[in-house]
C-alpha positions in Angstrom: -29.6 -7.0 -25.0 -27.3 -9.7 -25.0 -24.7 -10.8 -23.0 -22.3 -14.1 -22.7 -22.8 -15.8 -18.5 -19.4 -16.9 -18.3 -18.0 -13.7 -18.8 -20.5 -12.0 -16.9 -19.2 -14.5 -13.8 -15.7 -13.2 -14.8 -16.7 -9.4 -14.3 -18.4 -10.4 -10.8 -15.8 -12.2 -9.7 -13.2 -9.0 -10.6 -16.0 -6.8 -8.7 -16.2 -9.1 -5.5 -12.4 -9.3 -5.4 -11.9 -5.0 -6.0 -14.6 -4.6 -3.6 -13.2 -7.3 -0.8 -9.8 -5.3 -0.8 -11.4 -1.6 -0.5 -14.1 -2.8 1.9 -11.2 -4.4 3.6 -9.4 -1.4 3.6 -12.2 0.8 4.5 -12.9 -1.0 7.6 -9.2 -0.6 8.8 -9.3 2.7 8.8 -13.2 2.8 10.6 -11.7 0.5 13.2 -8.8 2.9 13.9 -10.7 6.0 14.1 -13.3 4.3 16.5 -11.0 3.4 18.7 -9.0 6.1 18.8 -11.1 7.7 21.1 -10.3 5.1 23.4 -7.0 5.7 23.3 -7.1 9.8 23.8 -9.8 9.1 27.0 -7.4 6.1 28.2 -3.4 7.5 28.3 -4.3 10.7 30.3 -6.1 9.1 32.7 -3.1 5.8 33.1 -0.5 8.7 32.9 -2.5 10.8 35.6 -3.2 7.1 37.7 0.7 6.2 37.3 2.1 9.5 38.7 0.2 9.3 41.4 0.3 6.1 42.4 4.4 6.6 41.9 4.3 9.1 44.5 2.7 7.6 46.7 5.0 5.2 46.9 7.8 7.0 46.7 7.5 10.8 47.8 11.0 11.7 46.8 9.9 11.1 43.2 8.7 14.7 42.8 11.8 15.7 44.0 14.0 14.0 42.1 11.8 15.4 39.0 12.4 18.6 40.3 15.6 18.5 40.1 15.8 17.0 36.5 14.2 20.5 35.5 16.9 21.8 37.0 19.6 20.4 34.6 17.6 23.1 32.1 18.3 26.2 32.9 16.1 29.0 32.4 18.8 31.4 31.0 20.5 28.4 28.9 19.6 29.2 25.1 18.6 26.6 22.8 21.7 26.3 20.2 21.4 24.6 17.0 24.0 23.1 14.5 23.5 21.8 11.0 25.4 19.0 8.7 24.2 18.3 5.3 24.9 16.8 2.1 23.6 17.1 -1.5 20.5 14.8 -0.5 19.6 16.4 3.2 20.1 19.2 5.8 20.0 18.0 9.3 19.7 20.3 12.1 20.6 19.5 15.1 19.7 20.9 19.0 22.1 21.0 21.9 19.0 20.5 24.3 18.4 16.7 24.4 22.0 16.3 21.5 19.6 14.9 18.9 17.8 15.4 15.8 15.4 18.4 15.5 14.7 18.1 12.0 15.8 17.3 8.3 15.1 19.0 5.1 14.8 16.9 2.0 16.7 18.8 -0.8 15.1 17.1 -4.0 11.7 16.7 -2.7 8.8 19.2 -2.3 5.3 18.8 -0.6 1.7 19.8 -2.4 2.4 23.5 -1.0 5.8 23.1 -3.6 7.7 23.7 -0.6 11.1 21.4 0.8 9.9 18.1 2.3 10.3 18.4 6.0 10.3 15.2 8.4 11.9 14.6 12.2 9.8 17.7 13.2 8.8 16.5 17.2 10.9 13.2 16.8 13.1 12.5 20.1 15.1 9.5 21.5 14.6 9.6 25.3 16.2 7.6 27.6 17.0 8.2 31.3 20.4 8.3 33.2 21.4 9.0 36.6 23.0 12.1 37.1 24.3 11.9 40.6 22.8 12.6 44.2 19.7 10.6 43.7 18.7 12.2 40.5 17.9 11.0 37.1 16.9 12.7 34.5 15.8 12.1 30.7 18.2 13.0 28.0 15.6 15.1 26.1 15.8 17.7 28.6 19.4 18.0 29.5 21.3 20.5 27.7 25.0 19.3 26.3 27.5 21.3 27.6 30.1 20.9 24.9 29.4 20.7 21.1 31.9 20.1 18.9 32.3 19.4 14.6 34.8 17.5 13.5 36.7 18.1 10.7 35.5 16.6 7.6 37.8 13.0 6.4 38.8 11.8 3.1 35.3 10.0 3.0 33.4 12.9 2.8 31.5 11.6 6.1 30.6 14.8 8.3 30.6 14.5 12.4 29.1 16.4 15.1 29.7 15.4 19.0 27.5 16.3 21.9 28.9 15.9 25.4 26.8 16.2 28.3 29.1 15.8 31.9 26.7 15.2 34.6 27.1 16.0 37.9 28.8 12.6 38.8 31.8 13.5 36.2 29.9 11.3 34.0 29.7 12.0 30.5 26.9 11.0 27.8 28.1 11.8 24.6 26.1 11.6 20.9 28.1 11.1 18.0 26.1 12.1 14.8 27.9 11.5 11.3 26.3 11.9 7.9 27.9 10.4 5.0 27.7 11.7 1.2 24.4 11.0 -0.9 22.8 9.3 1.9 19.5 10.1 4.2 20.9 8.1 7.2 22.2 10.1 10.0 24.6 7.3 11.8 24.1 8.2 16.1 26.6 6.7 18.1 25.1 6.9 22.0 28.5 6.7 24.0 28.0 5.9 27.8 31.0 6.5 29.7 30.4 5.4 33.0 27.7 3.5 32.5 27.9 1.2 35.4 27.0 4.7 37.5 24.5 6.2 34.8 22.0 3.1 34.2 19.9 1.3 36.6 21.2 -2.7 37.1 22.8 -1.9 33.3 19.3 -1.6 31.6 18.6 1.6 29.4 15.2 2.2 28.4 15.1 4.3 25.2 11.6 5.9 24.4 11.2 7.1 20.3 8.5 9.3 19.8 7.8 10.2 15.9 5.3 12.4 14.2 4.1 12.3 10.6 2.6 15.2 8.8 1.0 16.1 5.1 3.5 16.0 1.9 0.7 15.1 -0.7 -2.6 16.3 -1.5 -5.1 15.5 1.0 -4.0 14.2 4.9 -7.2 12.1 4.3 -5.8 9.0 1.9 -2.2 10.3 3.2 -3.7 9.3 6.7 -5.3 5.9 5.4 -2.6 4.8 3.9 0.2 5.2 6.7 1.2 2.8 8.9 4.1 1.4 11.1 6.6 -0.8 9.5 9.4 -2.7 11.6 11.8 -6.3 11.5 11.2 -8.2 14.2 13.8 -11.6 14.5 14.9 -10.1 10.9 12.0 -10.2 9.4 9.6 -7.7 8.0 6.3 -7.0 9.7 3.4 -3.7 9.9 0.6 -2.6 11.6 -2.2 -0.9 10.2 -5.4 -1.3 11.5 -3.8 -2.2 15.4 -2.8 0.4 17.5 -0.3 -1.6 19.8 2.5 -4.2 19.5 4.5 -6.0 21.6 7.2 -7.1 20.7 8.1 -10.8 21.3 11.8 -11.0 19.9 15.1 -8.6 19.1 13.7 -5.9 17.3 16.2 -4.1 14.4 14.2 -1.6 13.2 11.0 0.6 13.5 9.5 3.3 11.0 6.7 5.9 11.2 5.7 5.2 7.4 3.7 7.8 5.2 2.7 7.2 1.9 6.0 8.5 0.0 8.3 8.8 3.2 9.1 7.2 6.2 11.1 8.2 9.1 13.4 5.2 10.8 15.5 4.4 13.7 17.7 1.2 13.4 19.6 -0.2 15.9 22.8 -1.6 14.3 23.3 -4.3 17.6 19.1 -4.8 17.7 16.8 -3.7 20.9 16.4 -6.7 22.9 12.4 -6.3 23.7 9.9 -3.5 23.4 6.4 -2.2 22.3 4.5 -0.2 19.8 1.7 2.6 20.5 0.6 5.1 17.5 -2.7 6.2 16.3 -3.6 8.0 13.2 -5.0 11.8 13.8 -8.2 12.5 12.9 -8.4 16.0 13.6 -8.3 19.1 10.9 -4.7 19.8 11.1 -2.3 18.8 8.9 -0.9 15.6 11.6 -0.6 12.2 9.7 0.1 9.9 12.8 2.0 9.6 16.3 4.3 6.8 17.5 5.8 6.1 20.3 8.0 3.2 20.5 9.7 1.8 23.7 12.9 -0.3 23.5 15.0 -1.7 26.3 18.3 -3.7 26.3 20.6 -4.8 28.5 24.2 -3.5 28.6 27.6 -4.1 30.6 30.9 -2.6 31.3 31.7 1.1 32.2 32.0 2.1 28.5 29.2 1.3 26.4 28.2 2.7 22.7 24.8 1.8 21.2 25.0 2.4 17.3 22.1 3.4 15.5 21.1 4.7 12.4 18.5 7.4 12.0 16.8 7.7 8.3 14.6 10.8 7.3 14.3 10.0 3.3 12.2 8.6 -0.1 10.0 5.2 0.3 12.6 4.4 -3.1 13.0 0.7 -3.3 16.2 1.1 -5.3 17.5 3.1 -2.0 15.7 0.8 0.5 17.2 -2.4 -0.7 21.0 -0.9 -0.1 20.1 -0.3 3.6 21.6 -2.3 6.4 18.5 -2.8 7.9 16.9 -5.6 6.8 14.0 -6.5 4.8 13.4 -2.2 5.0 12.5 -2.4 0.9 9.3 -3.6 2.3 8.6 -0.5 3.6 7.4 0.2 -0.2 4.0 -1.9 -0.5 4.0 -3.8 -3.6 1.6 -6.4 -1.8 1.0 -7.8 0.9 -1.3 -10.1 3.1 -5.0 -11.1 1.2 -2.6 -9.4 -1.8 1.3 -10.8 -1.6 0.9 -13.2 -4.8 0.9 -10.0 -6.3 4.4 -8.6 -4.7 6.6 -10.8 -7.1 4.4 -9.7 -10.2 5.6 -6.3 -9.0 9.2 -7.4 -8.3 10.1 -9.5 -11.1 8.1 -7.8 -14.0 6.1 -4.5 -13.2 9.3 -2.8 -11.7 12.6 -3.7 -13.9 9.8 -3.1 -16.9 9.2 -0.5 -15.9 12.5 1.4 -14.6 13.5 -0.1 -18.3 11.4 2.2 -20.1 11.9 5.0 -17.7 15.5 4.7 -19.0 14.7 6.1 -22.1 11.7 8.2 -22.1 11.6 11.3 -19.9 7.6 11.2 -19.7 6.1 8.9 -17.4 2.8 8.7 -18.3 4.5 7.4 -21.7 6.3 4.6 -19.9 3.0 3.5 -18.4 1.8 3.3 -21.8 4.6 1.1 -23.0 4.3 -0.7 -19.7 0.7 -1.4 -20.7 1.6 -2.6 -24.0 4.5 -4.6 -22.7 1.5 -6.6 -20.6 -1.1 -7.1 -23.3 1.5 -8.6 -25.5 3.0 -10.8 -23.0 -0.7 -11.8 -22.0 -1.9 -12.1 -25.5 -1.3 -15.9 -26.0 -3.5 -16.5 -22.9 -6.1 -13.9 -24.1 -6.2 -15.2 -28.3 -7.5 -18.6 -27.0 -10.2 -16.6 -24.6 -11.2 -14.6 -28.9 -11.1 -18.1 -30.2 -13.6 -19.1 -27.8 -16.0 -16.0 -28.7 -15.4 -16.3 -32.2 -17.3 -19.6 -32.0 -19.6 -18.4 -29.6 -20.7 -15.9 -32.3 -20.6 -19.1 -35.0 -22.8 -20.9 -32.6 -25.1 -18.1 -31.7 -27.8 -18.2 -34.4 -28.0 -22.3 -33.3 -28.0 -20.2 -29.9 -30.8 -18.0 -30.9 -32.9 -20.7 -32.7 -33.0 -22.8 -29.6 -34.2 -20.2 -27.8 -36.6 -19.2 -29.2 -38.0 -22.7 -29.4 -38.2 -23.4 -25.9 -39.2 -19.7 -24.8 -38.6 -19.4 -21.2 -37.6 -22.9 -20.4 -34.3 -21.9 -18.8 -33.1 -25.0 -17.8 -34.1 -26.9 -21.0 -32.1 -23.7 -22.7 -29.5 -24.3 -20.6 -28.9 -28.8 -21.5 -29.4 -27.8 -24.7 -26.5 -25.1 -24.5 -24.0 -27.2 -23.0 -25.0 -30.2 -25.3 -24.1 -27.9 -28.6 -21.2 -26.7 -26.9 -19.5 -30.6 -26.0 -20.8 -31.5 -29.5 -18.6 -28.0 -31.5 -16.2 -28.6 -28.9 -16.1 -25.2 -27.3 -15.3 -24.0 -23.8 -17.9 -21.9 -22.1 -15.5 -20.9 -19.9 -13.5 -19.4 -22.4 -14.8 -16.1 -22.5 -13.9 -15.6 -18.6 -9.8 -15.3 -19.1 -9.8 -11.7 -19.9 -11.7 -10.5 -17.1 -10.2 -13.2 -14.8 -6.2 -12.1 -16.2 -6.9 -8.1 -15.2 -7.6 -9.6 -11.3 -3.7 -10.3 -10.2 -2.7 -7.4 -13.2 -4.9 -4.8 -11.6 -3.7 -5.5 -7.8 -0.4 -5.3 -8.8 -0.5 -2.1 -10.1 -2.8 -0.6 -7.8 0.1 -1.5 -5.2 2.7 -0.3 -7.5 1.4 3.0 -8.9 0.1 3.6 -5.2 3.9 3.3 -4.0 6.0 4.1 -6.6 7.7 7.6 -5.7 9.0 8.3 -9.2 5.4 8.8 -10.4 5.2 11.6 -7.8 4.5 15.3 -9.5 4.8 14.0 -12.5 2.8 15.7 -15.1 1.0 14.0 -17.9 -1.9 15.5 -20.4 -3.9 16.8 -18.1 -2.7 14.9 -14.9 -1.0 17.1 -12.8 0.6 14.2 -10.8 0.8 10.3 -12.0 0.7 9.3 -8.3 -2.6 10.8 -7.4 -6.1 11.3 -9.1 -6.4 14.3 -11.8 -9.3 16.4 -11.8 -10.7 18.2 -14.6 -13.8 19.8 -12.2 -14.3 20.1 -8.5 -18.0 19.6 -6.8 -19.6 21.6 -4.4 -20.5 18.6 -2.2 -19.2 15.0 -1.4 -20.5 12.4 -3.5 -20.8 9.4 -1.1 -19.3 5.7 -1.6 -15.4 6.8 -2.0 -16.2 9.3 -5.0 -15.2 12.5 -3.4 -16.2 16.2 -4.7 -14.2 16.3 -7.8 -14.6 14.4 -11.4 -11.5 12.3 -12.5 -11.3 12.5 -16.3 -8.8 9.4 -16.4 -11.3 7.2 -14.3 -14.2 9.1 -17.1 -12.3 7.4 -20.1 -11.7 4.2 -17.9 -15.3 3.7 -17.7 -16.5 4.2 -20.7 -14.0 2.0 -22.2 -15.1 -0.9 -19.8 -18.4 -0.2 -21.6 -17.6 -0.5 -25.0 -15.8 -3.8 -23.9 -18.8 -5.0 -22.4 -21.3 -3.7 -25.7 -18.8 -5.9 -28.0 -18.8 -8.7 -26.1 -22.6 -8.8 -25.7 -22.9 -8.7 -29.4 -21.7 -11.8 -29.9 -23.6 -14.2 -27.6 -26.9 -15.5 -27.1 -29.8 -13.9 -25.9 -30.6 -14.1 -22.6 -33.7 -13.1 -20.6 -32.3 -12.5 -16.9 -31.9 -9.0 -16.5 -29.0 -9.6 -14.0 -27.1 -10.8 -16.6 -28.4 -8.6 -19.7 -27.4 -5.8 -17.1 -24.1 -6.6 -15.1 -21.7 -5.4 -17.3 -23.2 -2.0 -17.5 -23.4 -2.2 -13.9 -19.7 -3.1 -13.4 -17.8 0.0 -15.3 -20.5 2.3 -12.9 -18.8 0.7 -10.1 -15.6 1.6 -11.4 -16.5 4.5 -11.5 -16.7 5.2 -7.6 -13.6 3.1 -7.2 -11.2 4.8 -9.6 -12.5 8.5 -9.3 -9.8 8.6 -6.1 -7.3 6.3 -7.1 -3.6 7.6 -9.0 -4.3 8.5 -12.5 -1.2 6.5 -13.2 -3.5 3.4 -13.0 -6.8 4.8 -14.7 -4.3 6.1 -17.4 -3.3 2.2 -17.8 -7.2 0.7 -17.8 -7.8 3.1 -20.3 -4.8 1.9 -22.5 -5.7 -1.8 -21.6 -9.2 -1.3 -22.6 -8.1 0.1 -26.2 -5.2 -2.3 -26.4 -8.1 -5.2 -25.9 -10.9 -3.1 -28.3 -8.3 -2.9 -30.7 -7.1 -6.8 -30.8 -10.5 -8.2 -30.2 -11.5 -5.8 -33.7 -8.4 -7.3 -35.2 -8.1 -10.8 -34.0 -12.1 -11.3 -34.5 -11.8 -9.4 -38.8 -7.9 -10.5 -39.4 -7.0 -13.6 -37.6 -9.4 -16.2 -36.8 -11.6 -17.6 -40.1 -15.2 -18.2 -39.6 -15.5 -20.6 -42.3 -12.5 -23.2 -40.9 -13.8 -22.4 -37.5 -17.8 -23.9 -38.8 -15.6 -26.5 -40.7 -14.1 -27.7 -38.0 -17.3 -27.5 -35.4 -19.1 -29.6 -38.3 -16.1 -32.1 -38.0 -16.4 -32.1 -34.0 -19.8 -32.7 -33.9 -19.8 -35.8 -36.3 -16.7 -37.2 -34.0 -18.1 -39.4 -31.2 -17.8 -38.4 -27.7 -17.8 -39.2 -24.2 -19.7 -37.6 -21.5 -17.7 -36.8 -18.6 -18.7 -37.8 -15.2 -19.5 -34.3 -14.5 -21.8 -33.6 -17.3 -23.8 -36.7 -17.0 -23.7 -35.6 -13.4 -25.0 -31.8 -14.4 -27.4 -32.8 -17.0 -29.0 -35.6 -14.5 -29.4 -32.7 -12.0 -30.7 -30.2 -14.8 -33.4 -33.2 -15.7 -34.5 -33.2 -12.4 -35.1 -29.6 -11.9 -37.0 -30.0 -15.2 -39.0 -32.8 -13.8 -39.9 -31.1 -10.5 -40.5 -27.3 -12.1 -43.3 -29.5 -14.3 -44.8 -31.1 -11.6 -45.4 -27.5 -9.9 -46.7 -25.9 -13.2 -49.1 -29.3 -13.4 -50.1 -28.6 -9.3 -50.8 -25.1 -10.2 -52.9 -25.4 -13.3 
C-alpha cells in the first residue's frame, strides 16, 4: 500500500491529542472513585470523633440537642405549599421554611417523566432559640405561613415565620417571578444580635444530584461543581474539597443538562467545598455539601439569595445576576479553553442561526458542518494543491525508489531534494488532519453541552445529545466501547477510511509498515472513542468526511490542472535556489547516518 508521512504525522498527532483528553478524563474520574472510599471510611469516623470529643468538653451539649428536637413536635404535621410559573413548580415545606423540591415543566428525564431537582437540598444554619438552646433551621417547624397576594409584576411570595422562644422571629421570604427558574429567598433575622453567636451565621447547603439522561454512568463522569470565587468562574472535577480563599458568590451542584444553584446576592465571606460522585447502583449522581459563613450586624438583618433549579441554557445563563454562571455550560476549558471562543463566537450564533429556520436538528448540524468546510476551504485547497503535486511527483517518487531499494535515508535526501527543486511543501498534506484538531474539540464540548440537542430525534438517532444504537451486546466491549453498536460512529469510521484509501493513492510507496498501516489503524481507534460519544458529533464527522471526499474528487478532476501544475514544477526546478540553513543542516545529518549505516554493513560483511 501506499501512504504520504506527513499526513500520516497529521493523523498521529489528531490521535495523541483525542487520546490525551479522554485518558485525561478517564483518570479524573478513576481518581475520584478511588478515593471515594476514603471519604465514606473518613466522615463517620471525624463526625463520631467530633461529637464526642464535644461532649466531653461540654456535657450540656446533649442537652441542648435534646432540646432542639424538641422544637419538632411529634404530633406537628409536615405542611407543604406550592408557587409556580409557566417554567416551574416549587414546593415548599413548613419544616426547616425552605425548598423541598421543584418540577421542571418543559423538561422530561429518559423515563419521559417531569425533570425533578432540589429533592434532599436544605440550607441549614443555626440560631439560638432562648434558654441555652440552639437549634438548626432545618428542623424547626414555622409556625405561621403566609401567601401574599400576587402584584402587578406577576412575582408570587410565600413567608415563613418561625417565633422562637425568645420572641424572636426568623422569617423566609420566597418569591418567584414569571418565566424564570430562580426562587429569590430573603432570610430575615429579626433579632439577630440574640439569635447568632458574636454576629456570625454559619449556613450549611447540602445538594443531591440524580439521573435525567440515559445512563448515571457518563451522567456521573461528567458532573461536577461549578462556583465564582472573587467574581470569577472556577470548578472542581476530579478534587473532592475546596476551600475557599476569597468572597464566594455562587456555588452549583452541576449535572450534565442541569444544575442546581444557590447565589448569595451580598456574597458569603469564606467557606469550603465537600462532594463526591456516587458510585453505587442507584440512580444518585453526586452529593455536596457546602459551608458558608459571614459576618453580620445590627438587630435586623436580611441575607438575599437566589436559589436556581433550571436548564444548563447559555442563552438563560448569561441573563443571570450571578456572574460568569454561563460557564456553567462547558464549551472548553483548561488543556481545551482555546476552543471556548471557537464555540462562542462561531459554533453557537451558527448555529442558533440555522436553528432559526429549520425545525430538525440533525439538519442544522448538517448545515453547520457545511458552514465549516466552506469557511475552512481556503486553508484546506492549498493542503489538495500540495497532493496534487505529490501525485505529479510520484512516479519520480516511485522511480527513485525503486533505484535505491531499501536505502531509506538515501530515499529520503533524495525526496526532499525533488521536493525544494518542484517547489512543494511536504507538509502540506498535514492541514486537514491538523484543521479537524481545535474543530473536533470544539464540538465535542458543544454537542456534549448543548441542551437544545437533547431528545431530539434524527434518522435513526433517538436523541442528538447522546449515542444512537442500532443493536445492543450481550457483554461490555472493553476500552470505552460499551455493549451496544453506534451506527453514526459505524459511518464515521468507515468514512475516515475511505479518506485515508484516497489519500494513500496518491503518494509514494513506502516500505515501513507503521506508516503503510496508521491510517487504517486510526479510524479503528475512532471507533472505540465515538461508539459512546453524542451522535450529534458522529452525525457531523460523517458529513465532514463526505464534504472532504467530495471536494478532494472535485478539487483534484475540476480544479487544479496537472499539466500547468508539471509546467510550472519544470519551471521551479530550472530556477536556482538556495539551501536553507536547515536543509543543509538535515541533509549533513542524513549524510552522516548514511556514512555510519555503511560502515556497520562493511563491519558486518
Amino acid at each position: 500500500m501506499k501512504t504520504d508521512k506527513n499526513t500520516v504525522i497529521g493523523f498521529v498527532l489528531l490521535a495523541g491529542l483525542f487520546f490525551a483528553y479522554f485518558w485525561y478524563t478517564d483518570r479524573q474520574q478513576k481518581e475520584m472513585q478511588a478515593y471515594k472510599k476514603y471519604i465514606d471510611d473518613s466522615v463517620m469516623l471525624v463526625k463520631t470523633a467530633a461529637e464526642k470529643k464535644s461532649a466531653e468538653k461540654n456535657p450540656a451539649l446533649l442537652d441542648t440537642i435534646a432540646a432542639s428536637k424538641v422544637v419538632i413536635a411529634d404530633s406537628v404535621k409536615e405542611q407543604f405549599s406550592t408557587l409556580e410559573n409557566d417554567l416551574v413548580t416549587v414546593r415548599f415545606s413548613n419544616i426547616g421554611g425552605q425548598v423541598v423540591g421543584v418540577t421542571l415543566k418543559k423538561y422530561t428525564n429518559a423515563k419521559k417523566q417531569l425533570v425533578q431537582l432540589g429533592d434532599s437540598t436544605t440550607l441549614d444554619y443555626p440560631v439560638n432559640i432562648g434558654n441555652n438552646q440552639t437549634a438548626q433551621i432545618k428542623q424547626v417547624v414555622f409556625q405561621t405561613v403566609n401567601t401574599l397576594p400576587v402584584g402587578n409584576d406577576g412575582v408570587k411570595k410565600l413567608d415563613f415565620i418561625y417565633t422562637a422562644a425568645n420572641g424572636k422571629k426568623v422569617k423566609h421570604q420566597f418569591s418567584l417571578s414569571p418565566n424564570k427558574y430562580n426562587i429569590d429567598w430573603n432570610v430575615q433575622l429579626e433579632g439577630a444580635d440574640q439569635l447568632l453567636t458574636n454576629g456570625l451565621i454559619n449556613f450549611t447547603w447540602d445538594a443531591h444530584s440524580y439521573q435525567q439522561e440515559r445512563t448515571t454512568e457518563y451522567e456521573r463522569q461528567i458532573s461536577n461543581v461549578c462556583f465564582a470565587e472573587g467574581n470569577e468562574f472556577d470548578y472542581i472535577s476530579a478534587k473532592t474539597s475546596w476551600a475557599f480563599e476569597k468572597p464566594i458568590q455562587w456555588v452549583g451542584l452541576v449535572q450534565q443538562f442541569f444544575s442546581t444553584t444557590i447565589y448569595a446576592k451580598q456574597g458569603f465571606a469564606s467557606g469550603k467545598i465537600d462532594w463526591q460522585r456516587k458510585t453505587d447502583s442507584s440512580n444518585g449522581l453526586a452529593a455536596l455539601q457546602t459551608q458558608f459563613q459571614s459576618k453580620v450586624t445590627g438587630a435586623v438583618v436580611n441575607i438575599p439569595l437566589s436559589l436556581y433549579y433550571g436548564p444548563n441554557d447559555y442563552q438563560i445563563l448569561k441573563k443571570q445576576e450571578a456572574p460568569e454562571m454561563d460557564k456553567i455550560v462547558n464549551l472548553g476549558r483548561d488543556l481545551y479553553s482555546f476552543v471556548r471562543p471557537i464555540n462562542k463566537y462561531i459554533i453557537m450564533p451558527v448555529f442558533d442561526f440555522f436553528a432559526g429556520f429549520v425545525s430538525n436538528f440533525g439538519w442544522v448540524v448538517l448545515l453547520l458542518t457545511i458552514f465549516i468546510r466552506v469557511v475552512t476551504s481556503p486553508l484546506t485547497y492549498s493542503s489538495y494543491l500540495s497532493s496534487a503535486k505529490m501525485k505529479v511527483l510520484k512516479p519520480e517518487l516511485d522511480q527513485i525508489k525503486e533505484r535505491l531499494g531499501s536505502d531509506q535515508q538515501g530515499f529520503a535526501m533524495e525526496q526532499m531534494k525533488l521536493f525544494r527543486e518542484a517547489g512543494v511543501n511536504p507538509l502540506g498534506g498535514c492541514i486537514p488532519a491538523l484543521l479537524q484538531i481545535p474543530i473536533f474539540f470544539a464540538l465535542y464540548s458543544f454537542f456534549n453541552s448543548n441542551i437544545s440537542l437533547r431528545g431530539q430525534a434524527f434518522l435513526w438517532s433517538q436523541d442528538l445529545s447522546s449515542y444512537d444504537v442500532i443493536a445492543r451486546l450481550p457483554f461490555n466491549v472493553p476500552m470505552g466501547f460499551g455493549d451496544h453498536i453506534s451506527l453514526f460512529t459505524l459511518t464515521a469510521v468507515i468514512t475516515s477510511i475511505f479518506i485515508s484509501v484516497y489519500n494513500m493513492s496518491m503518494t509514494p510507496t513506502q516500505d515501513n509498515p507503521a506508516l503503510k498501516y496508521m491510517p487504517y489503524i486510526f479510524p479503528v481507534m475512532l471507533l472505540f472513542i465515538f461508539n459512546k460519544l453524542p451522535s450529534a458529533l458522529t452525525w457531523y464527522y460523517t458529513v465532514s468526511n463526505i464534504v472532504t471526499l467530495l471536494l478532494q474528487l472535485i478539487i483534484q478532476k475540476f480544479i487544479i490542472n496537472h499539466d500547468k501544475i508539471l509546467a510550472d514544477i519544470d519551471v521551479k526546478r530550472k530556477t536556482p535556489k538556495k539551501k536553507s540553513n536547515w536543509q543543509s543542516k538535515y541533509e549533513q545529518m542524513m549524510e552522516a547516518q548514511k556514512k555510519v549505516q555503511a560502515l556497520k554493513d562493511k563491519q558486518k560483511k
